[in-house]
N, C-alpha and C positions, 0 to 999 in steps of 0.2 A: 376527464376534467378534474382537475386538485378541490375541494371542496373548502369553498372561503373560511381561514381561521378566524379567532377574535381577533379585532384591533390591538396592537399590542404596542408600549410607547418605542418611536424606532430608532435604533442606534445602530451601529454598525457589529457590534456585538448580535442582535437579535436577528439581523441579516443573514450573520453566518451560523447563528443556532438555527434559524430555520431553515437552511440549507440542508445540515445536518440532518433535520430530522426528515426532510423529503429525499434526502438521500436513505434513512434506513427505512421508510417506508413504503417506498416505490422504485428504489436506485436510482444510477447515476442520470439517465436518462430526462428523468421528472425536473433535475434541478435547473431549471431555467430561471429567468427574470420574471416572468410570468407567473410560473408556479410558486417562488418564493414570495412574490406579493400578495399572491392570492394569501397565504399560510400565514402573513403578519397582517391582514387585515387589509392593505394598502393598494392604489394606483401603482401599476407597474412604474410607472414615473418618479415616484417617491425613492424606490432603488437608485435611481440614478444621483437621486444626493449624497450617497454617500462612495456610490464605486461608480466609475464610469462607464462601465460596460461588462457585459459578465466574467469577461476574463478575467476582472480584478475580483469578480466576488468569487471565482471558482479561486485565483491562489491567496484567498485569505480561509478560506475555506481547507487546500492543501497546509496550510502553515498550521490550520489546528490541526490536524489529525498528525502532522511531523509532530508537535507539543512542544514544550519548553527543555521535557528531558532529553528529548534527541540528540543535539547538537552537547549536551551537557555528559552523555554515555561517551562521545570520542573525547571526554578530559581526564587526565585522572594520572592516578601510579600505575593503572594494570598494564601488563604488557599489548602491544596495540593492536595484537591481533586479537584477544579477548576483547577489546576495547569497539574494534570492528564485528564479532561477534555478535557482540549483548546490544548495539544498533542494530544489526540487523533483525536480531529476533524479535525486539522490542517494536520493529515495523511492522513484522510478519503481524503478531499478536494483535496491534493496535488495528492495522487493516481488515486482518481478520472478524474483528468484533463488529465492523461496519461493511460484512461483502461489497455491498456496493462502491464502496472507496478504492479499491485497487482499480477501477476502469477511470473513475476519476482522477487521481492522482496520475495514472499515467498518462490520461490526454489534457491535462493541464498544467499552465506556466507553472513553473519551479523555481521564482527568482523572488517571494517575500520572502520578507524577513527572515522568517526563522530558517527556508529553505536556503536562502544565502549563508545563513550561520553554517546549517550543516555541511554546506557544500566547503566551504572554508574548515571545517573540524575536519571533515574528512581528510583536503588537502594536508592539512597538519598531520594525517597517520602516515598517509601515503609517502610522505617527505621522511617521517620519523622511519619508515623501512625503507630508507635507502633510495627510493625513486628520486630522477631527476625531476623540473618544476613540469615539464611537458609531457614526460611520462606518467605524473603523477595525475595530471589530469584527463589523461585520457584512460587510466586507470580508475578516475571516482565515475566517470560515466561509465565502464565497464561494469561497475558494481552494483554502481544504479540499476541499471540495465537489468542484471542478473537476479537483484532485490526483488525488485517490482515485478521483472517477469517470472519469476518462480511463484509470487503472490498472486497475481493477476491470475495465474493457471488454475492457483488452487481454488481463488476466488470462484471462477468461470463454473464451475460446477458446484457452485450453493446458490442458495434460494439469496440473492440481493438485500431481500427485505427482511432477511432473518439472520442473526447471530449464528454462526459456525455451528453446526454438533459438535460433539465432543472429537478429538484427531483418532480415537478405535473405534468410533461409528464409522465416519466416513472410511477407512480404513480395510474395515468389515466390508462395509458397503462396494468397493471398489475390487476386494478380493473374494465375491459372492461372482461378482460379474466376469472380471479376467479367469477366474478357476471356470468360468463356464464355456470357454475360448476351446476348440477341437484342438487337442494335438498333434492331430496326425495335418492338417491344414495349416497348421502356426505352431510349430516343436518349439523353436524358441522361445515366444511367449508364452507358451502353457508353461515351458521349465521356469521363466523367470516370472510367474502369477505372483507370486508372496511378493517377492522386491516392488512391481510394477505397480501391487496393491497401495506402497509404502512412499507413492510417490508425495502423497499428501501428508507424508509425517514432518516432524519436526527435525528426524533425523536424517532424511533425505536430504531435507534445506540443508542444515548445517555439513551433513557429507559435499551438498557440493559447491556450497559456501568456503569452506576451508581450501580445496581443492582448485577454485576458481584463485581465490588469492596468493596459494603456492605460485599457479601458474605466472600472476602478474610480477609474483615478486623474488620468488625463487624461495 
């Protein structure tokens, strides 16, 4: 049972702060309508004045954690694959500090606001490297895709309600376990422990982050 916060005055701002914080407290799980009223004080009814049903407080919810700077990383001089780069890392990082946010953002609507902005920024790289309009969009979902579910993995194996370790703990952590893996029963992955360990680094993401985009665009 969520344990009733203060009354707090309610806005639709305070909605989705309290979301937030029953998302880093309990994960994705906890964030219902229910539990976010308990946490502002309120009759689960009182939610309904300002979003209709939870799907709208889950993607105002998604549109903060996308942020203001998201869609603002695909503008610029840099060349567009930096440009698609430094979004993507800037998601990895932002989701990461909130575990529990990669299971949410992937099982929920991606059409506010700010999620439409990026979805349109993206289109604008994907177009600037040469894709045609229908290729390109079956390209921003490709990346999506690849975004979120490289997050979502790394996610799946932290604690929800706790900020990330540091990327050489879990790293440690992972190549304490595969190095313990029989050779002689699994040759291949005893030979590949260190890479297999590295699958939670930053540099795995971006190896296959680059690699995924060659593929779409040549």
């Amino acid at each position: 049972m969520v344990k009733p916060g203060p009354k707090r005055t309610l806005s639709e701002e305070a909605i989705v702060a309290a979301a937030l914080e029953l998302l880093d407290d309990r994960g994705a799980e906890a964030v219902s309508v229910r539990g976010i009223a308990s946490r502002v004080g309120v009759a689960p009814n009182a939610i309904y004045t300002y979003f209709p049903d939870k799907a709208a407080v889950l993607r105002a919810v998604v549109d903060r954690l996308i942020g203001e700077e998201g869609p603002a990383l695909l503008t610029g001089d840099a060349p567009w694959r930096d440009r698609l780069r430094d979004l993507a890392l800037r998601l990895r990082a932002d989701l990461l500090r909130h575990p529990g946010a990669a299971a949410l953002v992937a099982g929920a609507p991606m059409d506010g606001q700010r999620a439409l902005e990026l979805g349109e920024r993206l289109l604008d790289v994907l177009a600037e490297a040469g894709l045609e309009p229908d290729d390109a969009a079956r390209a921003s979902y490709a990346l999506i895709v690849y975004i979120l579910g490289a997050i979502a993995l790394e996610a799946a194996e932290l604690d929800p309600t706790r900020p990330a370790p540091p990327e050489a703990e879990r790293i440690a952590a992972r190549r304490a376990a595969f190095g313990a893996v029989p050779a002689d029963a699994y040759p291949r992955t005893a030979r590949a422990a260190d890479v297999i360990a590295g699958y939670v680094s930053t540099d795995q993401f971006v190896w296959g982050l680059d690699r995924f985009v060659t593929g779409l665009v040549g």
